[in-house]
C-alpha positions as MATLAB code, in Angstrom:
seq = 'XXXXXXXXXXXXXXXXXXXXXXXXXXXXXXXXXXXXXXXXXXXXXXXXXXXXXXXXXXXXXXXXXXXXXXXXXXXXXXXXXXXXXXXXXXXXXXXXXXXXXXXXXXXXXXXXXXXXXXXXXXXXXXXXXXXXXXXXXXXXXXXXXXXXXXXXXXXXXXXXXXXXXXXXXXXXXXXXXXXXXXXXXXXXXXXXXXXXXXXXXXXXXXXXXXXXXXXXXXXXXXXXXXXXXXXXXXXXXXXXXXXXXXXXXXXXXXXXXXXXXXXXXXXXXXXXXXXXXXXXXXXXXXXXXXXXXXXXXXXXXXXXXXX';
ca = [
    -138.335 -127.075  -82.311;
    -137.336 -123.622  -84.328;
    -137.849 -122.481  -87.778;
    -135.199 -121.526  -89.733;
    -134.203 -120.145  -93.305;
    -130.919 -120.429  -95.204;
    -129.870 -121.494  -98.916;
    -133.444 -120.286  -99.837;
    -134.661 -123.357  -97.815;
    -137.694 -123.155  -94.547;
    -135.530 -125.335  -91.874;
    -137.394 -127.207  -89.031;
    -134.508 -128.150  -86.376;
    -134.266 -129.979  -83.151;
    -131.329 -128.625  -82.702;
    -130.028 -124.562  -82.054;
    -128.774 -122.918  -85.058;
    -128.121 -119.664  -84.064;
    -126.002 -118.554  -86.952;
    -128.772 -119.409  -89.224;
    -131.888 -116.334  -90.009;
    -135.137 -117.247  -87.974;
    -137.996 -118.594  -90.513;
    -141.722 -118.933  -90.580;
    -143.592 -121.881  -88.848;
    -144.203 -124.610  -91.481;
    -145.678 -127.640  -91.513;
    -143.900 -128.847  -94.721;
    -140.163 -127.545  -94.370;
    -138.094 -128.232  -97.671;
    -135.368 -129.452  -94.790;
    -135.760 -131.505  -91.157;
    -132.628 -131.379  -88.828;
    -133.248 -134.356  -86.506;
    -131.725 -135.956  -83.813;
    -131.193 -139.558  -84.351;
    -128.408 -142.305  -83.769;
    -126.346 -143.500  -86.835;
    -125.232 -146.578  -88.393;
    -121.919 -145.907  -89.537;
    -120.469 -147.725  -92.593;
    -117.644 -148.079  -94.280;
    -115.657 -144.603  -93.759;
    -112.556 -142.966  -96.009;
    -110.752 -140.230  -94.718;
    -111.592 -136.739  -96.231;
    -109.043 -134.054  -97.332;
    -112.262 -131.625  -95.225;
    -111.112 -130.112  -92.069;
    -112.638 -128.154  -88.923;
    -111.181 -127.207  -85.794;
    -108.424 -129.208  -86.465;
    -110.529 -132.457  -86.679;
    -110.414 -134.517  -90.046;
    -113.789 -135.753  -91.540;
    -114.168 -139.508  -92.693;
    -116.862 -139.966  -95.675;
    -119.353 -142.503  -96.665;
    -122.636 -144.039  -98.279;
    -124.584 -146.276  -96.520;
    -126.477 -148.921  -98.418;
    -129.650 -146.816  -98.612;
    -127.513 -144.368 -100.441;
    -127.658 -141.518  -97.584;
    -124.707 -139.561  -97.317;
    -122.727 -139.563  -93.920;
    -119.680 -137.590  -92.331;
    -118.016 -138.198  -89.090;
    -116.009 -136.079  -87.565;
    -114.203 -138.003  -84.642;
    -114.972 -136.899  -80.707;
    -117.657 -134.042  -82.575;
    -120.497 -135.459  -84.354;
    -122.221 -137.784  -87.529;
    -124.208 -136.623  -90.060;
    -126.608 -138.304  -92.169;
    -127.994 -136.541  -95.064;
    -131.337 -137.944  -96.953;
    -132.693 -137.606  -99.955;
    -132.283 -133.833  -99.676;
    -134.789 -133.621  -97.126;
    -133.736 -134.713  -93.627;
    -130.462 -134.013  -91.814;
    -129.999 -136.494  -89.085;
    -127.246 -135.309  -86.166;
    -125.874 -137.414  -83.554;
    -123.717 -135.355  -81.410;
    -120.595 -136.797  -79.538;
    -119.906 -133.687  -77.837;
    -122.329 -131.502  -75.090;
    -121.179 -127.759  -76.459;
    -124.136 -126.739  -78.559;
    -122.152 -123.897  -79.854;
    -119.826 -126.826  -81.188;
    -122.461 -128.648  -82.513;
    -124.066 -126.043  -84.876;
    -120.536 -125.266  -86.094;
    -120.381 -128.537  -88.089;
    -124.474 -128.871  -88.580;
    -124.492 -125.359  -90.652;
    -120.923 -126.181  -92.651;
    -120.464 -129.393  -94.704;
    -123.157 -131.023  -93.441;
    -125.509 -128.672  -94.362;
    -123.679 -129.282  -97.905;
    -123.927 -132.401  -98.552;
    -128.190 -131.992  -98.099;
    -127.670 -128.870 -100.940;
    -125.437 -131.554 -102.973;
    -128.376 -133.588 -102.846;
    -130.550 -131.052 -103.782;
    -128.427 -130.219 -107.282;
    -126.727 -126.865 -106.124;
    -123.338 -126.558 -107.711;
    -121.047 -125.674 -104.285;
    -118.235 -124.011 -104.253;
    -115.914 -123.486 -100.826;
    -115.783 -119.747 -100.903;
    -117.492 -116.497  -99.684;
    -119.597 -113.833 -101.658;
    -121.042 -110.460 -101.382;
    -123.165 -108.579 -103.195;
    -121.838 -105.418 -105.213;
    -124.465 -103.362 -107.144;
    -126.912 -105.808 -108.411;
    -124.296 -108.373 -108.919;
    -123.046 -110.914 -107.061;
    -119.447 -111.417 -106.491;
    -117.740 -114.726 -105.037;
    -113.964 -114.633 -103.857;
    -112.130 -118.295 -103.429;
    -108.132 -119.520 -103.010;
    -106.244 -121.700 -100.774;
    -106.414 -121.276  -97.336;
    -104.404 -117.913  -96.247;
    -105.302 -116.442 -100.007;
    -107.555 -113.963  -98.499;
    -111.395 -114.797  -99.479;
    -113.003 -113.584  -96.029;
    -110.741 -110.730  -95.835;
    -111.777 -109.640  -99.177;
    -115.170 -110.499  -98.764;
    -114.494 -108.484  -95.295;
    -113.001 -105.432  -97.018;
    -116.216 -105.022  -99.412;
    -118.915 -105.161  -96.388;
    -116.785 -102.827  -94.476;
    -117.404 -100.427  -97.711;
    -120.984 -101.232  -97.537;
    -121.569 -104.616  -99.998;
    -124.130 -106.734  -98.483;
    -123.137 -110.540  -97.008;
    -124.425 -113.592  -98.985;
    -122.149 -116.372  -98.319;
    -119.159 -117.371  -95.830;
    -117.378 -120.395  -96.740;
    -120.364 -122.187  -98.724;
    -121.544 -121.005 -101.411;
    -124.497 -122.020 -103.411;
    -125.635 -121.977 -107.102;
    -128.551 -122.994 -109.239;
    -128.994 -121.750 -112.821;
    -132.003 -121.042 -114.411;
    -133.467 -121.810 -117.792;
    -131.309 -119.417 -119.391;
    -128.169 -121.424 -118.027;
    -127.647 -118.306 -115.729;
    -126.006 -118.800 -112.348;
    -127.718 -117.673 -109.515;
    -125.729 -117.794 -106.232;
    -128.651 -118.730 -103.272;
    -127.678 -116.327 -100.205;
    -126.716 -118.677  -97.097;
    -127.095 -116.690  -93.658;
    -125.754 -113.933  -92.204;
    -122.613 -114.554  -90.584;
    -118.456 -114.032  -91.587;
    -116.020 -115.055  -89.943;
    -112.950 -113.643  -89.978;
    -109.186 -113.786  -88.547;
    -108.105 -111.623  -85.855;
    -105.561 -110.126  -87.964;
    -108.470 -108.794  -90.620;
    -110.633 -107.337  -87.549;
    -107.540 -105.215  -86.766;
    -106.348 -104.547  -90.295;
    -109.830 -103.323  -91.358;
    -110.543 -101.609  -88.671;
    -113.612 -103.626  -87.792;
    -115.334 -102.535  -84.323;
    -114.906 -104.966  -81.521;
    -118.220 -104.396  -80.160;
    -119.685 -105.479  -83.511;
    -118.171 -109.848  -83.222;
    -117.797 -111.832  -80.865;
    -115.244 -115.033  -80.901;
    -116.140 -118.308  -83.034;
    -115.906 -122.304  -81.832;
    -113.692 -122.562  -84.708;
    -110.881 -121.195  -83.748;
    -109.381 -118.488  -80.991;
    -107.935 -116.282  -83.381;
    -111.291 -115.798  -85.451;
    -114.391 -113.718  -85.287;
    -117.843 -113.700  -86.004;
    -119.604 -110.944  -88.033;
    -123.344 -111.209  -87.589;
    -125.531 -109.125  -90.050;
    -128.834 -110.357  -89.559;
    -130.694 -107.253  -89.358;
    -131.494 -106.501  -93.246;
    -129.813 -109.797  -94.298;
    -131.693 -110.403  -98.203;
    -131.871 -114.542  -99.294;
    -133.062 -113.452 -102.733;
    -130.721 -115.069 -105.241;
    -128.140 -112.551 -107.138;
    -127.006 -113.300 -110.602;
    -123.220 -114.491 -110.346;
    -120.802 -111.988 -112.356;
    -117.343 -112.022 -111.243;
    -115.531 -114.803 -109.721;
    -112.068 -114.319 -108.323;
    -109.145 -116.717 -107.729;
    -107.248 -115.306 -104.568;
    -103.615 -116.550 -104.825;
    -100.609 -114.942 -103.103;
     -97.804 -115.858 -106.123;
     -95.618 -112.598 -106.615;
     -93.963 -113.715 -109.913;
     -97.914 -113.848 -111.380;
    -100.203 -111.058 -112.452;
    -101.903 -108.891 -110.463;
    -104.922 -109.857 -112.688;
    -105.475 -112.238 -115.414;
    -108.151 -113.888 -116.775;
    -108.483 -117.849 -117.274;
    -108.730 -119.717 -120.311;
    -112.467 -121.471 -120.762;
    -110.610 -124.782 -120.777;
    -108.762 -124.446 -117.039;
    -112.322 -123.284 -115.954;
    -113.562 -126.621 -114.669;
    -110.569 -127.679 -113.253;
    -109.929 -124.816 -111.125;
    -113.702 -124.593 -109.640;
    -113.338 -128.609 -108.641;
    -110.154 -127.451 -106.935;
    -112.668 -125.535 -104.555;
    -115.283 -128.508 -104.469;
    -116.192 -128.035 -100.305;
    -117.689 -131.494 -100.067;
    -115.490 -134.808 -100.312;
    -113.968 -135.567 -103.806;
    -115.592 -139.082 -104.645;
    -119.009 -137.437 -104.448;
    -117.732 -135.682 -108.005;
    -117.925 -138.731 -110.417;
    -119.290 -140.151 -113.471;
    -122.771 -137.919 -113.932;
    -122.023 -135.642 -111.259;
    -118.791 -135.190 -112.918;
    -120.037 -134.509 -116.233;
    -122.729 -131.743 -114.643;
    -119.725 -130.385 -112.914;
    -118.116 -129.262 -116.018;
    -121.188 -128.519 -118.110;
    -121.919 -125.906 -115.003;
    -118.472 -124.793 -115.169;
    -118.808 -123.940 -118.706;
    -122.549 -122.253 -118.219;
    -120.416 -119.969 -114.965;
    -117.608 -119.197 -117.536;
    -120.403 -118.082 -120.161;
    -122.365 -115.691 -118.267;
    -119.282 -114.471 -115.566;
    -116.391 -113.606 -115.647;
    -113.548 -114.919 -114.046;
    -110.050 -113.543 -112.564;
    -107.355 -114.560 -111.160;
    -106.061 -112.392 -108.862;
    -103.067 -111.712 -106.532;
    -103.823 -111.122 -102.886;
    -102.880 -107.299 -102.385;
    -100.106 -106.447 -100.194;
    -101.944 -104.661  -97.844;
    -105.286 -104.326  -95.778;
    -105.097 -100.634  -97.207;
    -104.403 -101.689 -100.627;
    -106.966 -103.990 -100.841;
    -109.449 -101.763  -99.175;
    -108.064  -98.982 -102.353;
    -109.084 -102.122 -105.237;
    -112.519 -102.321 -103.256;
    -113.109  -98.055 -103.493;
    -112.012  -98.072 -107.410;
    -114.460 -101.314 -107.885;
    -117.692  -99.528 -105.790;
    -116.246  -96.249 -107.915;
    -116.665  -98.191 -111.153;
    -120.197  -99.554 -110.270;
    -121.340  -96.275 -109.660;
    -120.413  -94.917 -113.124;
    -121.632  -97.451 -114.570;
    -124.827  -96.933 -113.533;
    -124.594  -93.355 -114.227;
    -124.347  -94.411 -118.094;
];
């Protein structure tokens, strides 16, 4: 058994999690990853892929939330609370993959987080969360801004809770990027620093435990990563398309968004668009020109402050 911490939560698992921080001993952990066998019912096919594998969705009769992902693993989340993993295959390193990805997100859907499928850093006391379809560029960015010294919160999933004020908080997740072979070499990243990912040969693992902070940052900029030339560099989006465009980057399975949840989607959107703002942005043409946006945006900060 081993203590974790991630998403501002004390983890008991039975299972390794070695992307995850190490936590305190507890004898009341806000989540239990257990190993167990599971009843599978009635599955739909996801639009959620890993590794190449597709995930099929669905709710049992007690209401707990399950994924399957064929020849890898189930997952069965409850009540927020308990995690149950039945692994199909032997690779541990495999395993935690999936545990620490959507499956992990479904127990932080349970717990009321808004989720978004993107990656966030910190820059000055803000923080900053970069999304787009896949090849638009969020790790690299996200990448590009550690390299120049922003702190890690999230890779992939990101989670937020808002506060009385209707403030969005994004909840720091653990201390790993990954990121494409073509970034590491493009950004000049040291070798000796990753080491290869279970997702996929051509991506790397940045691990920055040592220093890694899971104290929540207020959410200030959000940026939609797009690679259209005949758009903007930058433009901002209209308060209506808000909604819209953050379900577009929903990281769970769709039918988990309706009637309530729905309607707390887009009252969350609206609280986001009230107290951040948010860009759409094109994807810069180059690893140097994008790491020249990220020196003008640190340059900024620092004025700013100077004020």
């Amino acid at each position: 058994m081993t203590y974790y911490k991630a998403y501002g939560l004390s983890i008991r698992a039975q299972i390794p999690l070695p992307e995850l921080s190490i936590g305190e001993s507890t004898e009341k952990p806000d989540l239990k990853v257990v190993l167990t066998t599971i009843s599978l019912p009635k599955l739909k096919k996801t639009n959620i892929h890993r590794r190449g594998v597709r995930a099929d969705f669905g709710i049992n009769e007690q209401g707990d939330l399950i994924l399957h992902w064929q020849g890898v693993a189930n997952f069965q989340a409850m009540g927020g609370h308990t995690l149950g993993v039945e692994p199909l295959v032997d690779d541990e390193n495999i395993i935690s993959l999936f545990t620490v990805s959507e499956a992990l997100g479904l127990i932080l859907f349970q717990r009321g987080l808004f989720l978004l499928h993107a990656s966030s850093v910190q820059v000055g006391d803000e923080a900053w969360c970069f999304m787009g379809q896949p090849g638009a560029g969020k790790s690299t960015t996200a990448a590009a801004f550690i390299k120049a010294g922003s702190p890690l919160l999230s890779d992939d999933l990101t989670a937020i809770q808002f506060d009385d004020r209707g403030q969005p908080w994004i909840i720091p997740a653990y201390p790993q990027l990954k990121i494409w072979e073509t970034t590491v070499h493009g950004l000049n990243y040291d070798s000796k620093n990753l080491a290869p990912v279970s997702e996929g040969v051509n991506k790397f693992s940045f691990q920055p435990k040592e220093g890694f902070q899971h104290d929540p940052l207020p959410l200030k900029r959000v940026f939609f990563l797009h690679k259209a030339r005949n758009r903007p560099y930058m433009d901002g989006l209209s308060a209506a398309s808000i909604p819209v465009e953050l379900l577009k980057h929903f990281p769970l399975p769709l039918s988990l968004v309706q009637n309530d949840a729905l309607k707390d989607h887009f009252s969350q959107s609206f609280l986001i668009s009230r107290h951040a703002a948010l860009w759409r942005k094109r994807r810069d043409k180059s690893f140097s020109a994008l790491e020249d946006w990220v020196a003008q945006v640190n340059l900024n900060v620092m004025e700013s402050r100077e004020i």
